[in-house]
C-alpha positions in Angstrom: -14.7 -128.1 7.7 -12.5 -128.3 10.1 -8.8 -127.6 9.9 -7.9 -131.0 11.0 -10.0 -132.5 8.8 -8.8 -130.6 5.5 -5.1 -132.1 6.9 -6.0 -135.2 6.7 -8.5 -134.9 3.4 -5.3 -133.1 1.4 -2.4 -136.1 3.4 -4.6 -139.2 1.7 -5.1 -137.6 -1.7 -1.4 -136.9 -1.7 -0.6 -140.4 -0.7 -2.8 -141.6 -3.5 -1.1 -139.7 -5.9 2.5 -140.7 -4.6 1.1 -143.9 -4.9 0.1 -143.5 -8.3 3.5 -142.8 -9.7 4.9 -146.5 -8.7 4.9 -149.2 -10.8 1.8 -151.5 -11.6 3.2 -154.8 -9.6 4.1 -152.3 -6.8 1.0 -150.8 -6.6 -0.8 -154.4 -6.7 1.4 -156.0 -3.9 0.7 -152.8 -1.4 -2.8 -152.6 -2.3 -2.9 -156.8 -1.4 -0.9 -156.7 1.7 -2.0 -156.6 5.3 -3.5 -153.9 6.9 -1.0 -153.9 9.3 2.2 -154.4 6.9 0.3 -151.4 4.8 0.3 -149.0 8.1 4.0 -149.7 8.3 4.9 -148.9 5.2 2.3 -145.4 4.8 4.5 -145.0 8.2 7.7 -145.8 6.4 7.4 -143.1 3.7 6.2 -140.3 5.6 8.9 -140.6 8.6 11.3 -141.4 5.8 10.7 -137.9 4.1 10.7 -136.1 7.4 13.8 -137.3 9.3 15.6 -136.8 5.6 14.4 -133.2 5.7 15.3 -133.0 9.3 18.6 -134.6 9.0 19.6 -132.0 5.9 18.8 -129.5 8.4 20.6 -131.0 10.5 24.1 -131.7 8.4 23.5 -127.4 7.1 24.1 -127.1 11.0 27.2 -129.2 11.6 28.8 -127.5 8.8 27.9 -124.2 9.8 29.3 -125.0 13.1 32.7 -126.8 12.4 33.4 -123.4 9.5 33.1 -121.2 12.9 34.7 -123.4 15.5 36.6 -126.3 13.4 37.6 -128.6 16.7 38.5 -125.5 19.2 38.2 -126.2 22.8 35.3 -123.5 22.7 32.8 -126.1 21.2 34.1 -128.2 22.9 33.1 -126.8 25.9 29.8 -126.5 24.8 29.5 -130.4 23.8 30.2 -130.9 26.7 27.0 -129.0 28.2 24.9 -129.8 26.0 25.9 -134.3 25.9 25.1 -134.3 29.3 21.5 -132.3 29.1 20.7 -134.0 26.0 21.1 -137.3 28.3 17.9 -136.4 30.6 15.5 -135.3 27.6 16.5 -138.6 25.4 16.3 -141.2 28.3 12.8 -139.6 29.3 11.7 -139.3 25.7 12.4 -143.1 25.3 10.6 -144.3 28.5 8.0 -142.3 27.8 7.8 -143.4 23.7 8.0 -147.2 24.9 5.4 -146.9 27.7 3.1 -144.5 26.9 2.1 -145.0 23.5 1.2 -149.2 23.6 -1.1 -147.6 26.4 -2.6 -145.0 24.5 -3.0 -147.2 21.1 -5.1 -149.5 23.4 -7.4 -146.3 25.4 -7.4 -145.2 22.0 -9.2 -148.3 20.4 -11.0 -149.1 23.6 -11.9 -146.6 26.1 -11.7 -143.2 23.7 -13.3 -140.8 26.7 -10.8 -142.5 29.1 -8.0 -141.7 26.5 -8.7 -137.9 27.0 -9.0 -137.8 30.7 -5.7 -139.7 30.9 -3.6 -137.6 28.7 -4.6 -134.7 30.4 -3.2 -136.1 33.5 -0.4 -137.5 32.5 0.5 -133.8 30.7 0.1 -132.2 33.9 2.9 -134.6 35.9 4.9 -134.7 32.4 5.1 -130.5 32.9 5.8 -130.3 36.7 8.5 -133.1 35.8 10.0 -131.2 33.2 10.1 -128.0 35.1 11.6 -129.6 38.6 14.2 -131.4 35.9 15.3 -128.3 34.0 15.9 -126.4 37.7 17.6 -129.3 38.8 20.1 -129.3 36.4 21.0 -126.1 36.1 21.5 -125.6 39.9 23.6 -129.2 40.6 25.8 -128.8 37.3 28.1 -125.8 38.2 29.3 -127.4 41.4 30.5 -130.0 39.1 31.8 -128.4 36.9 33.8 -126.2 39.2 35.8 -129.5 40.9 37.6 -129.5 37.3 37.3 -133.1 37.8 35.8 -133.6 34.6 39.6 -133.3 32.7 38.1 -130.1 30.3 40.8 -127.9 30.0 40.5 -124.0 31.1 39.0 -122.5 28.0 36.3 -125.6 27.2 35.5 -125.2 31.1 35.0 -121.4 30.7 32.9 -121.8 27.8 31.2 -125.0 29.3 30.5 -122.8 32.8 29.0 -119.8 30.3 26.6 -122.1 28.7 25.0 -124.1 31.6 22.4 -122.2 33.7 20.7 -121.3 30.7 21.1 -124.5 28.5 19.3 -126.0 30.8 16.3 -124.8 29.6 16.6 -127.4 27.0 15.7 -129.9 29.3 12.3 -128.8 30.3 11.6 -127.7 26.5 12.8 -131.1 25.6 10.7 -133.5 27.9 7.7 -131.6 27.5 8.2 -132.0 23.5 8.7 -135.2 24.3 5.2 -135.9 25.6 3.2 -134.4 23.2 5.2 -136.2 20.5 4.7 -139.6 21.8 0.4 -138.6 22.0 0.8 -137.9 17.8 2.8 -140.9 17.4 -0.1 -142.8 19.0 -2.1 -142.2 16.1 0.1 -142.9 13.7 1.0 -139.1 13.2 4.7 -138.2 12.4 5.1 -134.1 12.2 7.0 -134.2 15.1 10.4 -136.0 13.6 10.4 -132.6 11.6 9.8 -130.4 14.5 12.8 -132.0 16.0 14.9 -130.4 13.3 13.9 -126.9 14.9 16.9 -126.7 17.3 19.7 -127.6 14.4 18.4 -125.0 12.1 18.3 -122.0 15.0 21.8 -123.2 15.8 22.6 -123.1 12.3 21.3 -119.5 11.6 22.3 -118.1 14.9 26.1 -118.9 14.1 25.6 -117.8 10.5 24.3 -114.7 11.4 26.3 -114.2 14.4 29.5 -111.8 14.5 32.4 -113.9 13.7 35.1 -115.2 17.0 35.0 -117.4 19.2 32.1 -116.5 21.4 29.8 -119.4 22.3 27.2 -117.2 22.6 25.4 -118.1 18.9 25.4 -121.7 19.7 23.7 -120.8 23.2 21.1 -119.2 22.1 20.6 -120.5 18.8 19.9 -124.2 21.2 17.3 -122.0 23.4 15.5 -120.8 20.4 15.2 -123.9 18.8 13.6 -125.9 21.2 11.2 -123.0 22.5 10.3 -123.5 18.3 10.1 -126.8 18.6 7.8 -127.0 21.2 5.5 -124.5 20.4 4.9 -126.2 17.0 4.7 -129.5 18.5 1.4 -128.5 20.4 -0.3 -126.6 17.6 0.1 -130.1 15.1 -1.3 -132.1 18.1 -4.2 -129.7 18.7 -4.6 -129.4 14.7 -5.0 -133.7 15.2 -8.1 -133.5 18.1 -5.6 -134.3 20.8 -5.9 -132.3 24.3 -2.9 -130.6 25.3 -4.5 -129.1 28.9 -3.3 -129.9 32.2 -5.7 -131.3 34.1 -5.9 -129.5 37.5 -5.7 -130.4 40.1 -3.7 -132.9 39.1 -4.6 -136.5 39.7 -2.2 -140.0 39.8 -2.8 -141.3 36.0 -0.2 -144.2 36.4 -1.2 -148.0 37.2 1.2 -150.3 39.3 1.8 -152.2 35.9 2.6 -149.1 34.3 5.1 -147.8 36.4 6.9 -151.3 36.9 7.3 -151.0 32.7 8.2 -147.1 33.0 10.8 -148.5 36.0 12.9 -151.3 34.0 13.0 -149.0 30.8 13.9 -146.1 33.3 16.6 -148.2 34.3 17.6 -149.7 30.9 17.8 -146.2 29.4 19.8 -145.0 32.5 22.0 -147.7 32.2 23.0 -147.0 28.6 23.0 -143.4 29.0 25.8 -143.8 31.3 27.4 -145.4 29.3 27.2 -142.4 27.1 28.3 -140.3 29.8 31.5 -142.1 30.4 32.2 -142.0 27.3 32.3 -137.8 27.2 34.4 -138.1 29.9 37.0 -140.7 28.9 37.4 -138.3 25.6 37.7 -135.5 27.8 40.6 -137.0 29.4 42.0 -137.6 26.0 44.7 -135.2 24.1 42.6 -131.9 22.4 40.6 -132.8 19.5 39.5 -136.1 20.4 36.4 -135.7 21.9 35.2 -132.8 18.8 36.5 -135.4 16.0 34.4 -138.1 18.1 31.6 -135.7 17.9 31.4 -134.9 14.8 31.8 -138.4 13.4 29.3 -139.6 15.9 26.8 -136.6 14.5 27.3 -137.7 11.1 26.9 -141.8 12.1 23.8 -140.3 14.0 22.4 -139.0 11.1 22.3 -142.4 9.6 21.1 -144.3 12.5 18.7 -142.1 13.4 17.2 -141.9 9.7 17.0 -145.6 9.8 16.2 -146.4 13.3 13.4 -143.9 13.8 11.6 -145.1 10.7 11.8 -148.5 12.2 10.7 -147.3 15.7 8.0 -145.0 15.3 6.6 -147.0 12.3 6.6 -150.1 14.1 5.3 -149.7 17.8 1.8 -148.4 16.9 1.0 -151.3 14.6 2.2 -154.0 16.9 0.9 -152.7 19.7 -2.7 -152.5 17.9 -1.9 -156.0 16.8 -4.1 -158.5 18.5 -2.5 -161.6 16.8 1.0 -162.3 18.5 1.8 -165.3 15.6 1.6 -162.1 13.4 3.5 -160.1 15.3 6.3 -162.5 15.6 6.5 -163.7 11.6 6.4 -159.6 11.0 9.3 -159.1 13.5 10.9 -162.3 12.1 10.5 -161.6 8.4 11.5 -157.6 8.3 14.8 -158.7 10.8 16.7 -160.0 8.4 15.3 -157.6 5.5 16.8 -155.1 8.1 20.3 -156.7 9.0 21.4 -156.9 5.5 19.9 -153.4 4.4 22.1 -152.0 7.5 25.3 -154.4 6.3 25.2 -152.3 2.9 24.6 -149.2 4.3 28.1 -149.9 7.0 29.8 -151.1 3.8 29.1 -147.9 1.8 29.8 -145.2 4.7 33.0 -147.1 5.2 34.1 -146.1 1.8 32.8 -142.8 1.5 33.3 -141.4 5.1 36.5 -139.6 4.5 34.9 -138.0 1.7 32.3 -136.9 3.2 33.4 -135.5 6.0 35.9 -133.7 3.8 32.7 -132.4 1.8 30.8 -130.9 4.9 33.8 -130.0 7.2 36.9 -129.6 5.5 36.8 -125.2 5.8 37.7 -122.5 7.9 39.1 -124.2 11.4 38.7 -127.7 9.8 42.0 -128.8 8.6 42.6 -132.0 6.6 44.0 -134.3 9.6 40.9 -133.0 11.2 38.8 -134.6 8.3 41.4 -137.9 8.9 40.7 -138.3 11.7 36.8 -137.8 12.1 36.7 -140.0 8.9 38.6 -142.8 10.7 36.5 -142.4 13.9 32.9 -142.9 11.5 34.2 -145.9 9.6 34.4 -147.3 13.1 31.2 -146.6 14.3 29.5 -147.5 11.1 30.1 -151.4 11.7 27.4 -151.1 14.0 24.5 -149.9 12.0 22.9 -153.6 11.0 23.2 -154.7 14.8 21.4 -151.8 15.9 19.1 -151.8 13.0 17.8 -155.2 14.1 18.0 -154.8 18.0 15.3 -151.7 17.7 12.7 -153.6 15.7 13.4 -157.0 18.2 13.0 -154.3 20.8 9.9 -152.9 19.7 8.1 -156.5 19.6 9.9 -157.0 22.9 8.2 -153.8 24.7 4.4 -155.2 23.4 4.4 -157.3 26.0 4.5 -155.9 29.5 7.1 -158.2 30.9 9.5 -157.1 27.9 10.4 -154.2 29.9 12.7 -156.1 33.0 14.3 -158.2 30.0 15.3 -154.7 27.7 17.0 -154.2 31.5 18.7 -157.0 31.5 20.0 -156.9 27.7 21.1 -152.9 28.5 23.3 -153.9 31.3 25.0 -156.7 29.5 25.2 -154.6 27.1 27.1 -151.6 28.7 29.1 -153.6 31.1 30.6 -155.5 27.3 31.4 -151.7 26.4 32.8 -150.2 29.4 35.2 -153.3 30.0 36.6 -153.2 26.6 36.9 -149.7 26.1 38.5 -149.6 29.6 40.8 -152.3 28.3 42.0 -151.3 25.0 42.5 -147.6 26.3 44.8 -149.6 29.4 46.8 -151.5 26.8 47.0 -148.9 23.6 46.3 -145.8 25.2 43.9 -142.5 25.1 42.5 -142.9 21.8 38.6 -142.0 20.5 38.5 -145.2 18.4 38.8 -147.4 21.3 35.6 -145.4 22.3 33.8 -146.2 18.7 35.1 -150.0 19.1 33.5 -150.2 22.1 30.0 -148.6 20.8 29.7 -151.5 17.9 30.1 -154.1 20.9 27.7 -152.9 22.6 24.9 -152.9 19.5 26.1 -156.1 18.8 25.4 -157.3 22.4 22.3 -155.6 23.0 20.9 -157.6 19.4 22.4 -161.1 20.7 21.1 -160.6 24.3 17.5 -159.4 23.0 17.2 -162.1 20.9 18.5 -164.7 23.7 16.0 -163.2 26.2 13.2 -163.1 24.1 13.1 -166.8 24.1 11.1 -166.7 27.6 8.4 -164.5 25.8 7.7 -166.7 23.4 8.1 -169.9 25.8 5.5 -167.5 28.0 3.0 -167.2 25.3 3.4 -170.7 24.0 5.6 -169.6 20.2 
């Protein structure tokens, strides 16, 4: 038998069991719901389980991290690095998650033969993109970062200068990861929101392991590591699923003029916000030592809950809709699990609110991490945690949104309004208060709040469109 097959033979009879352990009515109302509702939720519970395991894996890091290097200018330094490549790989991982996989849910069902050939093409561009990219920006970084115009102060330059021409690796690991995650996401296949977990724990045992001072060198390597792990896995779980993972040589043009339009508003959407983002690491680089660490870490932590939340609802979401042929039922879906979503998130800002000094305290307060450190990161992630219903709801309105291909322009339109809300105010609080990281955070819930109200504004003209 093959090995893909025994995966899936021993996934099902676990699910049954699971399954099996919840209560009568429960059992009923799942067994009696939609199909589709019933692929969310067997979805649901497995990305549930894997970003918590990732996201444990991930907090082991930040710990191991803030004992070695508290808020020190070293990490800083490499923060800094590592923000801006991160910016490349997550924009890229989004357009390509949003655009590629309603396209291969529908070769998928339709045109299986078709579905291979195109994969294979697009893995080919996706690779010479990611190499180009990762040369790129190692190359047009260190001018850059020589000008000093960036406000990091000598030692966080030094140690932002050490880290670059090889960090930049990440970026071509990263993107290519990020393509062959999106192809198991297409069928409804999660291993990959482990895998991504593969970079925090290398970091994490590389400055475990590491001789102690104040080297940056664990946290280097420890990155480079991880994703090379991280990639490497990624392709043997989408081979172990039947998907091809060959180039196809020589290379032919796989992308439609509708396609690339869609890939070109999200492109710019993503950008948009990922400037934002960028000018952001800047501003706090401009700020008195230890704001832009404290920001960090409290943004890690709020992170972790977003990103627990927000990639269940993503990933578990856009393959269903986008197999869904009834658009009534994918509006009442989008509708119904909106508001189950907005006051799920409300509860969750309420709690973290309370118990964010505490647990910062719990997974920071050692070694270089002082108690006004934990103070002020716990201050800083009360403020970003008012935004977790707002961008609870805007992904799952955005994932109905992107079903459609004229969705894309109007997730362009929402980002800029969006962003321009958050730069202005941040701009204007820091002009009337002065350099401080919470203006940063206030300026972050604004923008999620924006993005929700403009999304669901916009998305009046799709409905209007489609006659709902």
């Amino acid at each position: 038998m093959p090995n893909r097959v025994v995966v899936m033979a021993r996934l099902s009879r676990l699910e049954r069991q699971l399954l099996g352990l919840l209560p009568a009515p429960v059992q009923a109302r799942l067994r009696d719901t939609h199909a589709a509702n019933k692929a969310i939720v067997r979805s649901a519970f497995w990305l549930v389980l894997f970003v918590l395991a990732a996201k444990l894996v991930a907090a082991g890091k930040e710990m191991a991290v803030a004992y070695r290097y508290g808020t020190s200018v070293t990490v800083e330094g490499y923060l800094f690095v590592f923000n801006l490549l991160s910016w490349p790989v997550s924009l890229l991982f989004s357009v390509m998650s949003a655009v590629f996989i309603p396209r291969l849910v529908a070769l998928q069902r339709d045109e299986p033969g078709a579905a291979v050939r195109w994969q294979r093409q697009v893995t080919t561009w996706v690779w010479l993109l990611a190499l180009a990219l990762g040369v790129g920006f190692a190359s047009g970084l260190r001018p850059l970062l020589a000008t000093g115009w960036l406000g990091l102060e000598p030692a966080a330059l030094a140690a932002a200068q050490a880290v670059l021409p090889w960090l930049a690796g990440m970026v071509t690991l990263g993107i290519v990861a990020g393509w062959h995650a999106c192809q198991l996401m297409s069928r409804q296949r999660h291993a990959n929101t482990f895998l991504e977990a593969m970079p925090a724990l290398a970091i994490g045992v590389a400055v475990l392991a590491w001789p102690t001072g104040p080297d940056v060198s664990p946290l280097l390597w420890g990155t480079l590591i991880g994703f090379v792990v991280q990639a490497a896995l990624l392709l043997v779980a989408v081979r172990m699923v039947g998907i091809p993972t060959v180039p196809a040589w020589p290379p032919e043009w796989p992308f439609r003029r509708t396609l690339l339009g869609s890939a070109g508003w999200m492109l710019a959407g993503q950008f948009v916000m990922g400037a934002a983002g960028v000018i952001d690491q800047i501003l706090l680089a401009h700020m008195p030592s230890g704001n832009l660490a404290a920001y960090g870490y409290a943004n890690r932590l709020m992170a972790l809950a977003l990103t627990l939340s927000a990639t269940v609802i993503g990933r578990a979401f856009l393959p269903v809709l986008a197999a869904e042929a009834d658009e009534r039922l994918r509006l009442a879906m989008t509708q119904r699990w909106a508001w189950r979503l907005f006051w799920l998130g409300s509860l969750g800002a309420v709690a973290l609110m309370v118990l964010a000094e505490p647990i910062v305290a719990l997974l920071f307060e050692r070694g270089m991490f002082s108690a006004y450190d934990t103070r002020q990161t716990g201050w800083l992630l009360q403020l970003l945690a008012l935004q977790w219903p707002f961008y609870l709801v805007w992904i799952l309105w955005f994932q109905w949104l992107i079903t459609f291909a004229d969705g894309y322009s109007i997730f362009w339109r929402c980002a800029l309004i969006g962003v321009i809300s958050k730069v202005i105010l941040t701009l204007l609080l820091i002009g009337i208060f002065g350099w401080n990281a919470e203006f940063i955070c206030i300026g972050v819930v604004v923008s999620n709040m924006t993005h929700w109200l403009s999304t669901v504004y916009f998305s009046k003209e799709i409905r209007s469109k489609h006659g709902r």
